[in-house]
N, C-alpha and C positions, 0 to 999 in steps of 0.2 A: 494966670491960673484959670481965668474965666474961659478964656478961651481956649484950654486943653482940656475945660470941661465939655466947653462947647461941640466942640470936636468928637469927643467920644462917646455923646450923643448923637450924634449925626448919621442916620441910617440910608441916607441916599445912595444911591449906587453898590448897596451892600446886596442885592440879589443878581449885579450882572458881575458881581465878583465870585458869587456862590453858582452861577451859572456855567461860567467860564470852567472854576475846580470842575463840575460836573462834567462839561461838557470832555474837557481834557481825560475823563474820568472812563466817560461814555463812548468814545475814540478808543481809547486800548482797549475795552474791552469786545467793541465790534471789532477791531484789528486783530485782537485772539480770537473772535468766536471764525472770520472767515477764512483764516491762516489754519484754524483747526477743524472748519471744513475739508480745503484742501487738502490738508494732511493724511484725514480720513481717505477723501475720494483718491489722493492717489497714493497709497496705501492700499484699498481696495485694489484699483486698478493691477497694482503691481502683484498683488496675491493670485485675481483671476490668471496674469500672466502667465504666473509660477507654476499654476493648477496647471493649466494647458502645456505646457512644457515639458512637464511633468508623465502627464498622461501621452505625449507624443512620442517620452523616452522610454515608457516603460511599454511603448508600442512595439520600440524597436531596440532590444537593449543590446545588440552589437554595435550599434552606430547609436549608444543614448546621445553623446555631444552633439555631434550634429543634428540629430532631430528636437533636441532642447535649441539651441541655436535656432533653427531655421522655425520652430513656433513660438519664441519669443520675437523676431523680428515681424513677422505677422501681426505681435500684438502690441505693436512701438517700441519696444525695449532693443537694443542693439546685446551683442556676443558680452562684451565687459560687464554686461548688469548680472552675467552670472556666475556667481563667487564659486560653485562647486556643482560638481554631478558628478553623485556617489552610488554604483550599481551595489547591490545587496541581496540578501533574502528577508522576504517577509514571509512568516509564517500567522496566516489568521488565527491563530487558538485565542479565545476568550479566558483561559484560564492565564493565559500571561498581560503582565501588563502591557497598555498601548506603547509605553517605551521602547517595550524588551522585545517587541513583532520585528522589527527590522534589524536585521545583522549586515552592516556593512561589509562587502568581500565580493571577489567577482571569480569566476567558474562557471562549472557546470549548473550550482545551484538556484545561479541569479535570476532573481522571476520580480525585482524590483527596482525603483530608482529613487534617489531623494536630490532634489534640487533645491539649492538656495541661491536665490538671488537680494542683489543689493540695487539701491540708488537712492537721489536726494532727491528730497518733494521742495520746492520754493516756498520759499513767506513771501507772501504780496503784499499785505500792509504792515506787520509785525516788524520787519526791518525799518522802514522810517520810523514808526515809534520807539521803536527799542534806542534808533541812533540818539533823538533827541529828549530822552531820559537817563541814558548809559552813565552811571555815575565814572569817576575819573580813578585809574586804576594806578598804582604807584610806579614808577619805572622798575624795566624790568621783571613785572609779574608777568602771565600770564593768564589768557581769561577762561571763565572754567567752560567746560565744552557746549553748554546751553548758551552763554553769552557768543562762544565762536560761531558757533549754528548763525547766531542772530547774526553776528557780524558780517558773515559770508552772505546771506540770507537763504539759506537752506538748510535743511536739517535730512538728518538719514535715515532711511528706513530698509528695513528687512523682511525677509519675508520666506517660509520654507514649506515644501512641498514632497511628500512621498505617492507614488502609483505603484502599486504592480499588477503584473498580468493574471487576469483569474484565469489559467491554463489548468484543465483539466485531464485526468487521461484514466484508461479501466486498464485492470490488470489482475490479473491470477497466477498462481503457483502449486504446483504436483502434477497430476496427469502425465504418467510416461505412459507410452504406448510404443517402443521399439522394436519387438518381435511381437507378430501376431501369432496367439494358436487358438485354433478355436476351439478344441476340447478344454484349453484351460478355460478360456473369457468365459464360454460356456459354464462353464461348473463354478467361475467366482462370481459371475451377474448371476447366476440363476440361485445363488445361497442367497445376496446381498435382498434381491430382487423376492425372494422366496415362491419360487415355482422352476419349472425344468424351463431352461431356454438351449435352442437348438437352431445357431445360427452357422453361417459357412462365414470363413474367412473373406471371401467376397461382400458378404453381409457389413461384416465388419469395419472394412477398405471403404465402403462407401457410408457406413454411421461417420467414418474420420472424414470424412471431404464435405460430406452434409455439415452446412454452419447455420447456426443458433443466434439471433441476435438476443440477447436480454432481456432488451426490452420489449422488441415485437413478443417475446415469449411473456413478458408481465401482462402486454393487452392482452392477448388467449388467453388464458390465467384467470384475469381480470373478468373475463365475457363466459368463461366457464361456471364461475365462482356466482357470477348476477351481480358483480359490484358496479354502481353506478357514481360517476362523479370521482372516482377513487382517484388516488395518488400510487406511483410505487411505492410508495411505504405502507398504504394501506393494503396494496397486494401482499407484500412480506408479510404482515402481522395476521393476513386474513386463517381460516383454518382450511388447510391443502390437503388432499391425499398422495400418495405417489400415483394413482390413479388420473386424478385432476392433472397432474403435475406432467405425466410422461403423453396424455394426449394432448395438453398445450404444448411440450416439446415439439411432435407430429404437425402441430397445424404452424410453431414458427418454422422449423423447417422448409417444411413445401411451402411458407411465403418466400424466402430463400431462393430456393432452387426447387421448380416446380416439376423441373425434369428429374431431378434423383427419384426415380421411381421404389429402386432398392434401396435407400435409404429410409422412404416412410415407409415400406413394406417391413424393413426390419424393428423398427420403431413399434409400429402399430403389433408385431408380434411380442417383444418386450412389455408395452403397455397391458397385452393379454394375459402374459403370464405372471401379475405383478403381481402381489398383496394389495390389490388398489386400496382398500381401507385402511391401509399402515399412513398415521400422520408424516409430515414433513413440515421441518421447522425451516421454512424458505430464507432467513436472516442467517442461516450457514453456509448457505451456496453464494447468496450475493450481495452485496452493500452497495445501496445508488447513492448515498453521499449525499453532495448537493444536490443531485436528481433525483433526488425521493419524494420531493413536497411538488414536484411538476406532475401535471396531471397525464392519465394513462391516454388521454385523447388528443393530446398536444404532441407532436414531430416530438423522433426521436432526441434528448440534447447531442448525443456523440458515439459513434459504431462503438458496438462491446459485443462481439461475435465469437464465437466458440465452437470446438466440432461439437455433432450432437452425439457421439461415442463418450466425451469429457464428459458433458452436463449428467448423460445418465450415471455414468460410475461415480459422479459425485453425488446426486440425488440418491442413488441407489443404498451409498457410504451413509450419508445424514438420514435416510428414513429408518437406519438400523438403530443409529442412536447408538449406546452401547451395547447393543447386546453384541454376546457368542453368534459367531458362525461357524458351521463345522462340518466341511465339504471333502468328501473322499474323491482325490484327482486318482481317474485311472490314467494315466500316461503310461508311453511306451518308450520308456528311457533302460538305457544298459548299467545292469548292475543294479538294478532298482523293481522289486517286487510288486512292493504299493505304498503308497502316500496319505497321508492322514494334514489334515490342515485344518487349524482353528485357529479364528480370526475375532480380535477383538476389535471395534474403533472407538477410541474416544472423544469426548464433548470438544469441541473448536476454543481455542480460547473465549471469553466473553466478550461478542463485539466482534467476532475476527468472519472474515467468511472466505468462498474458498475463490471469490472474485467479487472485485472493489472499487468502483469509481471515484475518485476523489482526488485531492489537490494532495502537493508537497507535502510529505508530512506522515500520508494515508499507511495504514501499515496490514498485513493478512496474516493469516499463518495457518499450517496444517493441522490437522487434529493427532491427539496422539493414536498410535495404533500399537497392536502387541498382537505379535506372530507365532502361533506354536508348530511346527512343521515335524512331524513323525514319521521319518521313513526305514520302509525295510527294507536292507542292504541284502541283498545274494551272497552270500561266502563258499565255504567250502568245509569240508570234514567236520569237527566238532564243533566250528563256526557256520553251520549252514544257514543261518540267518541274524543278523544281526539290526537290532532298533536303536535307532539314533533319532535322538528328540534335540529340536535347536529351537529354543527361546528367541526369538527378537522384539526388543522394545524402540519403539521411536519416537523421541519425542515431538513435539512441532518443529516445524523448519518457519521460515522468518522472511516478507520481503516487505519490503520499504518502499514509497514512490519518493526518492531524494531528489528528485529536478525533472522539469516538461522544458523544453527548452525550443519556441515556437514563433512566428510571426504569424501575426493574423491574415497578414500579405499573401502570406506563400505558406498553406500548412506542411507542403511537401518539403521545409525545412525541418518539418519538426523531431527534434530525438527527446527520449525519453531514456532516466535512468533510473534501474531499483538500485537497491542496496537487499542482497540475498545475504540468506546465512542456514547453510543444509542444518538439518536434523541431527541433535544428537542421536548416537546407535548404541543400545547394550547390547551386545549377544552373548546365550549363555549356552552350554550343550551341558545339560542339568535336569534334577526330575522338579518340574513345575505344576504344582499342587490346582487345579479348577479354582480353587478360595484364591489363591494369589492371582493367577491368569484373572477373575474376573475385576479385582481390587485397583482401580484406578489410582488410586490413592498413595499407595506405597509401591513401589521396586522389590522383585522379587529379589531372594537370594537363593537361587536353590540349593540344594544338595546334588550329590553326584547323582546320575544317571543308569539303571542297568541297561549295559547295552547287548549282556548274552547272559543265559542260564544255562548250565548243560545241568541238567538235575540230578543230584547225586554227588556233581565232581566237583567242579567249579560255576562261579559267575565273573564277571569282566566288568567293574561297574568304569565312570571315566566321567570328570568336570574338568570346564574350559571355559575362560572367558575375557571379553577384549569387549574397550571402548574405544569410540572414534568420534571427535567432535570439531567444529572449527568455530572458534568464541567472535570472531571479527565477521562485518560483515563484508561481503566483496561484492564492487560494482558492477554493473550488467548494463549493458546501453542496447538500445534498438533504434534505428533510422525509422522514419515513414513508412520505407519500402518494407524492411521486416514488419513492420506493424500489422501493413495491409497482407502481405501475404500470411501472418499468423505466425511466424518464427517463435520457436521455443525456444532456450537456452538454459542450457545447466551450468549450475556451480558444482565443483565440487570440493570437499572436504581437502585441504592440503596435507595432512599429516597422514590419510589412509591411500596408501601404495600399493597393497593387498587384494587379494581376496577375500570377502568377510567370513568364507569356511575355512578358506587355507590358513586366517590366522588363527582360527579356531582349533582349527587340529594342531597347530602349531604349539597350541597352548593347552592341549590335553593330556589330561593325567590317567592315563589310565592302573587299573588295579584287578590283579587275580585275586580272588580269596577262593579257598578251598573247603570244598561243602561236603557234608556225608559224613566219608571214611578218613576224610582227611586228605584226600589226594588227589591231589588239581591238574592238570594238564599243563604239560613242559609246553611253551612257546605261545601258550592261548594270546599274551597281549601284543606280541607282534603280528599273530595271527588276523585277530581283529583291529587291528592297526593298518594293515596292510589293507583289510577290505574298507574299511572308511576311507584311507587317500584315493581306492581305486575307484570311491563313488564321488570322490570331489565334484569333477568336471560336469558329470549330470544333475547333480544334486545344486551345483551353481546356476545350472543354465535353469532348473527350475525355480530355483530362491529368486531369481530376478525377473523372470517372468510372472509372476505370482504376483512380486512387488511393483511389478511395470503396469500388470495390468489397475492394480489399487491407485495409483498413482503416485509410487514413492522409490526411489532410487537411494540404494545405500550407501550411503555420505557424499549423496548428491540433491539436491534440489532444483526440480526444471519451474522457470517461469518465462512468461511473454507476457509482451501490450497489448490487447483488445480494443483498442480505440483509443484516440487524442484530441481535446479539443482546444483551441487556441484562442480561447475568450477573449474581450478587448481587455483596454488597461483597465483599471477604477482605482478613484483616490482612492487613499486610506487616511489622508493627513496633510 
């Protein structure tokens, strides 16, 4: 007993037994901290990989595999370490979540790539320690996947990567211009404009060949105004006149084309005849998007050119604001006396302008307008004159930038798609009150129309009315080559076949009633029946001329590209 006393007193050699546990202690855990070095650093490694692969496919996203492929192997990784390359849409909106931006799918829309790649980082010391502590596992188990890691001595890592291309492009919608007259242009700019303009059709030919770049037009602007340091956004928001507005038009022009001599002659006479002190609210002609916060003294970021006939009838539209215009067209059309035309326009949606620079996603639209068009028909005998009033409402028309589809390589691949969708159209042949015509707010409904009084005998009154709308939007593509040359393209409404007056007549009611003595006139509503279809054909070619010149086509919508730019890739993820 003494000496198992003795014994368990005995402290010799009890600190190189306490050393030892330690040290054995102090071993794995340098064996874990430089195993979880590595792990880091090639973890790391693998992620920069992925970034750059990444960003090489969403350089090129017709050939992404292969240019994921070929800049992974740049950065030590071979083809197998890449488990997937998934072409997509990303959409940057902050209002959605970082999840919900990328939509896997390939098309016309795809402006992204996500890449995952896989491989195994080694254990350098973790594996001998692991072997010679491995407790002993029963036959037949299996070991769980941390001990298999150990046993192999590798363990696996992953690693995932989204780019896409910040592909931008400018684009606008309205502006017809198909048939020039210059008695009409003349008497719609000169109401819109509010002074007499008195241009020749040549005048005209060459404001459409004159181009407008945007932004050259925001410096002028800019240098007229005395803004210094400014942004396009601070030109937008600055306070314009149509005065300020149409002699910066003049001076981007002739940077332009210094030759169009008739072009800034006809400009410079427009500017003369103008309300120059009539505000303009410049955020309805144009949205620079991402290129709003670049300064006006920094190269332009991407062409966004325009005729300079478009800028003014649209400057001309937004300086009116709502108000009435009300312009008597003398024209010299058959069957047609004289013409009475009130023209209302209204506010742009909030946010919309009537040209947009901006990425996937960007969207414009027209403002609404309301047409009253009063003409006197020539007839004959108890019908020697006849007044026919036609109502049009339109409401905005719609275009979309759904896909830039671009290499940074080669821009002259680039195509660009909207997604349009024409204008709803009400037409009414109806008597329409000043109080409704001016009432944004609510849809007329009118009442019938008198279209004849023979006093004493009878009157002829007669309502008609027809919608036309197409709720879907349809795609519109432009190559490079369209871009640069300016190609416009119209949608138009599928469902309308017609003529917008021929359905109208088609749908008129007419009514004798008999005044006085009682006694009306045998045959008055075919009589006046007769002289409305016979003024169809002039009274069309002046509804769409009217409309061509305002920029708006009936259950049609024209848009083109203005510029595209083919930014590099940038992560997002």
């Amino acid at each position: 007993m003494r000496k198992i006393r003795d014994f368990r007193r005995d402290e010799s050699g009890g600190a190189a037994i306490l050393f030892a546990v330690a040290l054995v202690t102090l071993l794995g855990f340098g064996a874990m901290a430089v195993d979880v070095g590595s792990f880091f650093y090639e973890k790391r490694r693998l992620q920069t990989a992925n970034d750059l692969a990444a960003l090489a496919a969403a350089g090129d996203i017709p050939r992404a595999q292969a240019a994921a492929q070929a800049s992974a192997g740049q950065n030590g990784f071979e083809a197998r370490h890449i488990s997937a390359v998934q072409p997509g849409t990303y959409t940057p909106d902050p209002a959605k979540a970082p999840a919900d931006r990328f939509v896997p799918g390939t098309g016309a829309s795809a402006n992204a790539v996500r890449i995952d790649m896989r491989t195994m980082a080694p254990l350098l010391l973790g594996r001998a320690f692991a072997a010679t502590s491995r407790p002993e596992r029963p036959p037949g188990t299996k070991p769980s996947p941390i001990q298999a890691s150990l046993d192999a001595g590798e363990v696996p890592i992953a690693s995932s990567a989204i780019a896409y291309q910040d592909a931008q492009a400018s684009f606008a919608i309205g502006s017809r211009l198909l048939k020039l007259d210059g008695g009409l242009l003349n008497g719609l700019l000169g109401g819109l404009l509010g002074g007499g303009v008195s241009l020749s059709v040549m005048d005209y030919e060459a404001l459409i060949r004159a181009r407008v770049d945007l932004f050259d037009f925001a410096k002028h602007l800019a240098t007229r105004l005395d803004l210094t340091a400014a942004t396009y956004d601070d030109v937008l928001r600055a306070h314009a006149t149509l005065g300020d507005v149409l002699s910066a038009i003049v001076d981007a022009s002739r940077d332009n084309d210094a030759r169009s001599g008739t072009a800034t002659a006809a400009l410079g006479r427009l500017a003369s005849v103008a309300a120059s002190g009539l505000p303009v609210d410049l955020s309805k002609l144009v949205a620079f998007g991402p290129a709003g916060d670049r300064s006006v003294s920094a190269p332009n970021p991407l062409g966004a050119s325009l005729s300079a006939l478009d800028i003014v009838s649209a400057v001309a539209q937004i300086a009116n604001g709502q108000r009435q215009i009300d312009v008597g067209l003398a024209l010299n059309l058959p069957g047609i006396a004289a013409v009475n035309l009130k023209l209302g326009i209204g506010e742009r949606p909030v946010g919309s302008a009537m040209i947009s620079v901006g990425r996937t996603g960007t969207s414009i639209h027209t403002a609404q307008t309301r047409l009253l068009l009063t003409a006197d028909l020539i007839g004959s005998g108890a019908a020697s004159l006849v007044r026919l009033p036609v109502y049009l409402e339109l409401a905005a028309a719609t275009a979309k930038l759904t896909a830039v589809q671009c290499s940074p390589g080669d821009v002259s691949t680039s195509r660009v798609t909207l997604g349009v969708r024409p204008a709803l159209v009400d037409a009414w042949v109806g008597q329409v009150s000043m109080a409704e015509f001016n009432n944004f707010s609510t849809a007329p409904n009118p009442p019938a129309a008198t279209l004849l009084n023979v006093v004493g005998l009878a009157k002829v009154t007669a309502r008609a009315h027809v919608t036309m709308t197409n709720l879907a939007e349809t795609p519109v593509s432009f190559s490079y080559a369209e871009i640069q040359r300016g190609d416009k393209k119209t949608t138009s409404t599928q469902n309308f076949v017609a003529t917008l007056l021929g359905r109208l007549v088609g749908d008129l009611e007419l009514r004798v009633e008999a005044l006085g003595l009682g006694i009306g006139l045998p045959g008055l509503d075919g009589l006046v029946g007769g002289i409305v279809g016979n003024a169809l054909t002039p009274l069309d070619q002046l509804l769409n001329g009217v409309l061509g010149t305002l920029g708006i086509g009936l259950g049609q919508a024209d848009s083109w590209v203005t510029g595209v730019r083919c930014g590099g890739a940038v992560l997002v993820r």
